[in-house]
C-alpha positions in Angstrom: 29.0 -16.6 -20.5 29.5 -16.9 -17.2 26.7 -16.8 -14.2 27.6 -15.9 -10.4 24.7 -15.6 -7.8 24.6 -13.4 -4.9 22.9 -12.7 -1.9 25.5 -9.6 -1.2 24.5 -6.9 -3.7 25.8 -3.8 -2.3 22.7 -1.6 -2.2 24.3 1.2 -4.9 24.2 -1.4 -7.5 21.2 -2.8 -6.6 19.5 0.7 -6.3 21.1 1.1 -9.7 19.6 -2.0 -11.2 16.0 -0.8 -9.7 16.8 2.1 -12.1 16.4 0.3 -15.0 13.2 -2.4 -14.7 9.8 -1.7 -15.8 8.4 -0.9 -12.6 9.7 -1.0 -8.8 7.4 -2.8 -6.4 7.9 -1.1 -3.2 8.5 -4.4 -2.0 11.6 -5.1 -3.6 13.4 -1.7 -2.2 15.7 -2.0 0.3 14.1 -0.2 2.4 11.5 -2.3 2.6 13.9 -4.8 4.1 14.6 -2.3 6.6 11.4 -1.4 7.4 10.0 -5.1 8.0 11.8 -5.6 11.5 10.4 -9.2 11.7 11.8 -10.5 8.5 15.4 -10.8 7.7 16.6 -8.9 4.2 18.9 -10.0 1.6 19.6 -8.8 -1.6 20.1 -10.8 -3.9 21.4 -10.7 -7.7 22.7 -12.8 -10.8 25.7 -11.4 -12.7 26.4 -12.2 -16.3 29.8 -12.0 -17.3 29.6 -9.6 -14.2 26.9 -7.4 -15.1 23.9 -7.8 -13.0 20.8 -9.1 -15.3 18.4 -10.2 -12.3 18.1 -9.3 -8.4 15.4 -9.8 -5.7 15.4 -8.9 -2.4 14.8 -11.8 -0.6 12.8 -11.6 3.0 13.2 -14.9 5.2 10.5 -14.9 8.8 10.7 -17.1 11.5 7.5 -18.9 11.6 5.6 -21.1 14.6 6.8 -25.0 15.2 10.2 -23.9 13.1 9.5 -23.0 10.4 11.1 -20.5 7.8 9.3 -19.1 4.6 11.0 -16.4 2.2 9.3 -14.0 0.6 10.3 -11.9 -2.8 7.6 -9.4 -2.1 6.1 -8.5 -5.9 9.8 -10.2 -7.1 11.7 -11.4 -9.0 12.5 -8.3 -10.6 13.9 -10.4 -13.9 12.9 -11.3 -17.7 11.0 -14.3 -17.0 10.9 -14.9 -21.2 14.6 -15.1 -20.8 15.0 -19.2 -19.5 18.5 -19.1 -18.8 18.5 -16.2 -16.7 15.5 -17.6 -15.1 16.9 -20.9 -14.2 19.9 -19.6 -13.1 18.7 -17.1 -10.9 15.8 -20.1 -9.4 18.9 -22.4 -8.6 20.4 -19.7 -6.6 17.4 -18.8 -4.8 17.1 -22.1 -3.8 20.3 -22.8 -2.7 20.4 -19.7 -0.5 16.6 -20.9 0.9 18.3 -24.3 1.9 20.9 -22.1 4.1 18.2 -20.7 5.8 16.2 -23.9 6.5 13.5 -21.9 4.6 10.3 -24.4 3.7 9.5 -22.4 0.2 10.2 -19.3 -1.5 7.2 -17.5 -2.4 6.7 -15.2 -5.2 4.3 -12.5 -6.4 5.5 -10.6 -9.8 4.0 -7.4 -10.3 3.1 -9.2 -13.7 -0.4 -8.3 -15.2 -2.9 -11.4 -15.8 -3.0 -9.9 -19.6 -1.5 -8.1 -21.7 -2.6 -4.2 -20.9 1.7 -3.4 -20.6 2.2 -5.1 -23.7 3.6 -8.4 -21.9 1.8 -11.8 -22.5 1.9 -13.7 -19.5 1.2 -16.8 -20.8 4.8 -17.7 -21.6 5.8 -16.7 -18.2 3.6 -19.2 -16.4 5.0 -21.9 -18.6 8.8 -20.6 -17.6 7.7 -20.7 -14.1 6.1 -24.4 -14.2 9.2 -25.4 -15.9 11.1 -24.3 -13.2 9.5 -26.4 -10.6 7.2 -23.4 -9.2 3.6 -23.9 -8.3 1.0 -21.3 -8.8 -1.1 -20.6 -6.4 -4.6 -20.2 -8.4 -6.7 -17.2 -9.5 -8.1 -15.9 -5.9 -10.1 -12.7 -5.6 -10.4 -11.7 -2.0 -8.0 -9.4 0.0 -6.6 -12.4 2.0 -6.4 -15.4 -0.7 -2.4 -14.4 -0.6 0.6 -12.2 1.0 -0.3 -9.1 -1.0 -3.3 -8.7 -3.0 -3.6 -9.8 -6.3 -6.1 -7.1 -7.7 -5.1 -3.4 -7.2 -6.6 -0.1 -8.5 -4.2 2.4 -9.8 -4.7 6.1 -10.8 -3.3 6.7 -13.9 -1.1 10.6 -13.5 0.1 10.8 -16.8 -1.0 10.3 -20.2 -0.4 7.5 -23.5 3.0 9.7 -23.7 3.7 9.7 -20.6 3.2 13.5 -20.3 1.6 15.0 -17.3 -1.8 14.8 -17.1 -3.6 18.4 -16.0 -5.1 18.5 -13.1 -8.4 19.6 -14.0 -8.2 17.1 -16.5 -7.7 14.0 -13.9 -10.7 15.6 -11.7 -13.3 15.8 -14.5 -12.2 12.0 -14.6 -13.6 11.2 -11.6 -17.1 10.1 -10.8 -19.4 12.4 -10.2 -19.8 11.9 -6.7 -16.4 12.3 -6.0 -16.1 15.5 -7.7 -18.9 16.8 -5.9 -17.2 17.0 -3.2 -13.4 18.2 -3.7 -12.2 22.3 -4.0 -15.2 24.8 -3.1 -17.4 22.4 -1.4 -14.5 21.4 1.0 -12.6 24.5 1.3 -15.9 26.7 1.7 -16.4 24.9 5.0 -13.3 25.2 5.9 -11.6 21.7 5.4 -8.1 22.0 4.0 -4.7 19.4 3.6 -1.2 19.5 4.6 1.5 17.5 4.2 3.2 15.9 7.6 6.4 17.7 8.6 9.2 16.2 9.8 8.8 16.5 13.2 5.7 14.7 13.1 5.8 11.6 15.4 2.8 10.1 13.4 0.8 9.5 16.6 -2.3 11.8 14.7 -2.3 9.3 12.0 -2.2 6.3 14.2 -4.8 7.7 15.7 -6.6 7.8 12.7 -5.8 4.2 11.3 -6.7 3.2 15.2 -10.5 4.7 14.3 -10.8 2.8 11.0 -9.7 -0.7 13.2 -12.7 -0.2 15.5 -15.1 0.6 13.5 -14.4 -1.9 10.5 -12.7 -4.3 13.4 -9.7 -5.0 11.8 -6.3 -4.7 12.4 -4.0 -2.5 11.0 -0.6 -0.9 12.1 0.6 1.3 15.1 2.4 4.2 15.3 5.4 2.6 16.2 5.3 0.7 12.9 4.3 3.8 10.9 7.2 5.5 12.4 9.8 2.4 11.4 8.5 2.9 7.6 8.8 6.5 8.1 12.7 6.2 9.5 13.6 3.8 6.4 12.2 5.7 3.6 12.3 9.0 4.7 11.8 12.3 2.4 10.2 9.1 0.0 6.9 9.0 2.6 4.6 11.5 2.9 1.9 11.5 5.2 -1.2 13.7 4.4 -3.9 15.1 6.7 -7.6 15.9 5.6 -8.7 19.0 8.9 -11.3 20.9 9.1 -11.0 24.5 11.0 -14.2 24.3 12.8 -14.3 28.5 13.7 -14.5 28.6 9.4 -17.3 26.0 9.2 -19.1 27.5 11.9 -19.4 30.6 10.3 -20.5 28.9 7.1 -23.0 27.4 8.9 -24.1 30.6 10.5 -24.1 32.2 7.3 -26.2 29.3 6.0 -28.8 29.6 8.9 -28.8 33.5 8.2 -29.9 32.7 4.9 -32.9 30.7 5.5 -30.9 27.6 4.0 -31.8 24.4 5.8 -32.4 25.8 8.6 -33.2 22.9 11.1 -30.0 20.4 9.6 -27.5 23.6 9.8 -28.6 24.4 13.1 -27.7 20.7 14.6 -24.5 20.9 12.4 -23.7 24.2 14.2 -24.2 23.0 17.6 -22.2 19.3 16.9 -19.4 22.0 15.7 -19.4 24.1 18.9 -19.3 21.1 20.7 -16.6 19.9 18.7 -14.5 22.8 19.2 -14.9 23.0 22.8 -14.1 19.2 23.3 -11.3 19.1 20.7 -10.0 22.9 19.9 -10.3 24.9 16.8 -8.4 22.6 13.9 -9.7 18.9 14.5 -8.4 15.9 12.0 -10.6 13.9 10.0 -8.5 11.8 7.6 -4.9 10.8 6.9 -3.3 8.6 4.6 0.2 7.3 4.2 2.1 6.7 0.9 5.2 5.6 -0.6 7.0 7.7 -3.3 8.8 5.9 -6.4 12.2 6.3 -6.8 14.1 7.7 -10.2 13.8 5.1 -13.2 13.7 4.3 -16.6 9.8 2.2 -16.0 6.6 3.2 -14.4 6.7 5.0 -11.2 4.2 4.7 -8.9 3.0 6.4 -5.6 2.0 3.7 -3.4 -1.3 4.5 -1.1 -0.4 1.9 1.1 -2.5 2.9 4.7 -5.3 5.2 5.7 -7.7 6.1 8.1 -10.3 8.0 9.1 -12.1 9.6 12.0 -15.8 9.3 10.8 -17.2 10.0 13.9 -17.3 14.2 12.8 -19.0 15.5 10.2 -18.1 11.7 7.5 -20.9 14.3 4.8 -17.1 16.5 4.0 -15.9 13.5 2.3 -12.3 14.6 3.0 -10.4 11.5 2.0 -11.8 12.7 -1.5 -10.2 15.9 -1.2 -6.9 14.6 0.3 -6.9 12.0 -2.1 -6.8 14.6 -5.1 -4.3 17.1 -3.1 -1.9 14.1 -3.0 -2.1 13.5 -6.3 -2.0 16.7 -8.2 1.2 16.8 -6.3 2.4 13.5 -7.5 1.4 14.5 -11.5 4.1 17.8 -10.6 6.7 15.0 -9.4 6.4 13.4 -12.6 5.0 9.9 -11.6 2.6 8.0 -13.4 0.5 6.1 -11.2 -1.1 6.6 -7.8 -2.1 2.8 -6.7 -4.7 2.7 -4.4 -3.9 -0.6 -3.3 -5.7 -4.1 -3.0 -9.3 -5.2 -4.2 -11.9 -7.4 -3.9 -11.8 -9.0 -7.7 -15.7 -9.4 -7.1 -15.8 -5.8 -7.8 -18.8 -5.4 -5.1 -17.3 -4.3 -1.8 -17.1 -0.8 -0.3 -13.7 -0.6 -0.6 -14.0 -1.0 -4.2 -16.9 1.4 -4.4 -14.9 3.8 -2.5 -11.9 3.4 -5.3 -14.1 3.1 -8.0 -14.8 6.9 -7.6 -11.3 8.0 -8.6 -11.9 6.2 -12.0 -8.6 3.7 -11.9 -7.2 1.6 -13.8 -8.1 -2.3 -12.6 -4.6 -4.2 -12.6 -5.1 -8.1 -12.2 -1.9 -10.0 -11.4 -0.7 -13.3 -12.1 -0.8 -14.4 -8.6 1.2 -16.5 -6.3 3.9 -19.1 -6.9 5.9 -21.4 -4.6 9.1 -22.9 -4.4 8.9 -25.7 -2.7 12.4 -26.4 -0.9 11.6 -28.9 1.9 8.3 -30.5 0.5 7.1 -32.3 4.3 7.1 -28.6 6.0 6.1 -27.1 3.0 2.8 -29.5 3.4 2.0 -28.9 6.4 2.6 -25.4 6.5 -0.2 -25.1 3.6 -2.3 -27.7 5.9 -2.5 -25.2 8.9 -2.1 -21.9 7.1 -5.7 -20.7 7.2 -6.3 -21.8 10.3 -3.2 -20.4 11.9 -3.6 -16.9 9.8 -7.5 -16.8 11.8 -5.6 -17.4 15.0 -2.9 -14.6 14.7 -5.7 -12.5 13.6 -7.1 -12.8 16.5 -4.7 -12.7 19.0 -3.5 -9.2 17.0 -7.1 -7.9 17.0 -7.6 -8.9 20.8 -4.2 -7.4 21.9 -4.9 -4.0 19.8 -8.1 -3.6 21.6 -6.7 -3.9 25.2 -3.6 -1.5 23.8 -6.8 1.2 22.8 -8.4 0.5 26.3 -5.5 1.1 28.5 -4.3 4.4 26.5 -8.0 5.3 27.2 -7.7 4.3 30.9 -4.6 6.8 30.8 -5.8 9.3 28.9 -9.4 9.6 31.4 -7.2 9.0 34.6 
């Protein structure tokens, strides 16, 4: 048999190898590559007997003092059982890290930590020590690595892979969540829309922008939301949670005409007036961003990858709930069989996993991190001077997103 390695694939051929793997990592689609301006693409395959057997897309970023790293987001996409192909496909990976002066090539398979998919990982970390790659340990927080290694997925369809119902996936969820999706929502007037395609996504920035100050982290802006937007296209959709304030003042009204609560439907009534007569009839209170799977053979899965919300208006509708479950039930009618809600604390006792916790997921544990180590002396100082030089460029992005909000406001008030 005969082995060729290429860093060329013509994107048909690797869109039709993405086709036929167990699952596709948004990561590893091309247009990925595209969207990530400040990483260079590549994608990369092995041929046997020229039929391509493994492929990655390969991102390489330009890093402070000279330094290059490559990154197969949640790649390879290969049978790491299979040693040959394995090897084969390492040695080209490395060779093609040398001609960018990359440091390491770092990996993250969307492999699970056990065997839930029916795949045992233990012979894949001994494949992968073999080869000369160094895992990179069994971390829990958000920030141990690139990409989080614990995420909580919804699952859409059933042990058959049939559709679940609707109903059925809503019962599923805890009780608080249901509480608070259909009647309860739509009775005071909160409904959910889809983003057109005219929408310049500077609502949703605006929404990610709230969750940044009030968490005080730092996210994405509308520039960047609009560069994934342009290199997916009709596979993002961008949801809105609104409320129609003249429908949940005349709830309220109704309410207050009833005798019902009175004194806390009265001040709800009046913050809504005020509402509407600052901000108009139809204000937003949520949004959230996600990535559709291609067509495939494996698992497909809708990808929640960014949200935010604008908690400073009525946060008791709970409409990322509601959105939540409008975005799915349309993904169960698209056939796909997994809505991930993204990364996890592994300590299972923050509110961002209480907040997931409600949807009743799936918990999917991956193997982690490994490196390639290509020029070992950069390679060690890099790992020196990570953490400290992640805190810094924190920082400076926090900072400079935080003078960006205060001169818009300067604008917007002048």
């Amino acid at each position: 048999m005969n082995y060729r390695f290429s860093t060329k694939v013509p994107k048909e051929e690797y869109d039709e190898f993405l086709m036929h793997v167990p699952m596709v990592p948004y990561g590893q689609r091309p247009e990925w590559g595209v969207a990530k301006s400040f990483w260079r693409p590549a994608l990369c395959g092995l041929y046997r007997d020229d039929k391509l057997v493994a492929a990655s897309q390969l991102l390489t970023r330009d890093l402070p003092m000279g330094f290059q790293i490559i990154y197969a987001t949640r790649g390879f996409l290969l049978d790491y059982t299979d040693k040959e192909v394995l090897h084969r496909f390492t040695e080209g990976a490395r060779e093609y890290a040398k001609s960018q002066k990359a440091f390491c090539i770092k990996i993250d398979p969307f492999i699970l930590n056990n065997d839930h998919w029916g795949v045992d990982p233990a012979p894949i970390f001994e494949n992968l020590k073999a080869e000369g790659y160094l895992h990179q340990g069994f971390g829990v927080t958000l920030y141990d690595y690139f990409m989080p290694r614990f995420q909580m997925a919804v699952r859409l369809t059933d042990e058959n892979r049939q559709p679940l119902d609707p109903k059925a996936l809503l019962k599923s969820f805890r009780k608080d969540a249901r509480a608070t999706i259909g009647n309860y929502q739509k009775n005071r007037g909160v409904f959910f829309e889809k983003a057109g395609p005219e929408d310049d996504l500077s609502e949703f920035a605006r929404m990610v922008a709230c969750t940044e100050e009030r968490q005080n982290v730092v996210l994405r802006n509308a520039e960047y939301f609009r560069g994934i937007k342009k290199a997916f296209g009709d596979k993002m959709d961008v949801y809105y949670g609104r409320l129609d304030l003249d429908k949940y003042i005349a709830f309220t009204q109704a309410a207050i005409d009833k005798g019902q609560n009175v004194e806390k439907n009265t001040a709800n009534l009046e913050e809504a007036k005020k509402a509407k007569e600052e901000r108009g009839q139809i204000v937003t209170l949520c949004g959230g961003l996600f990535l559709l799977p291609p067509k495939g053979e494996g698992y497909r899965f809708a990808e929640y990858l960014y949200a935010g919300n604008d908690l400073s208006l009525f946060p008791r509708l709970s409409t990322s709930n509601g959105m939540l479950y409008a975005a799915m039930c349309d993904f169960i009618e698209a056939g796909y069989d997994y809505c991930n809600l993204g990364g996890v604390e592994g300590s299972m006792d923050t509110p961002l996993y209480e907040f997931k916790q409600k949807f009743s997921p799936e918990m999917l544990e991956l193997i982690g991190e490994f490196d390639l180590v290509v020029r070992p002396v950069q390679y060690h100082l890099f790992t020196k001077y990570l953490p400290a030089m992640r805190k810094v460029m924190q920082k400076v992005r926090r900072t400079s997103r935080k003078l960006s909000r205060a001169k818009q406001k300067d604008h917007q008030e002048g």
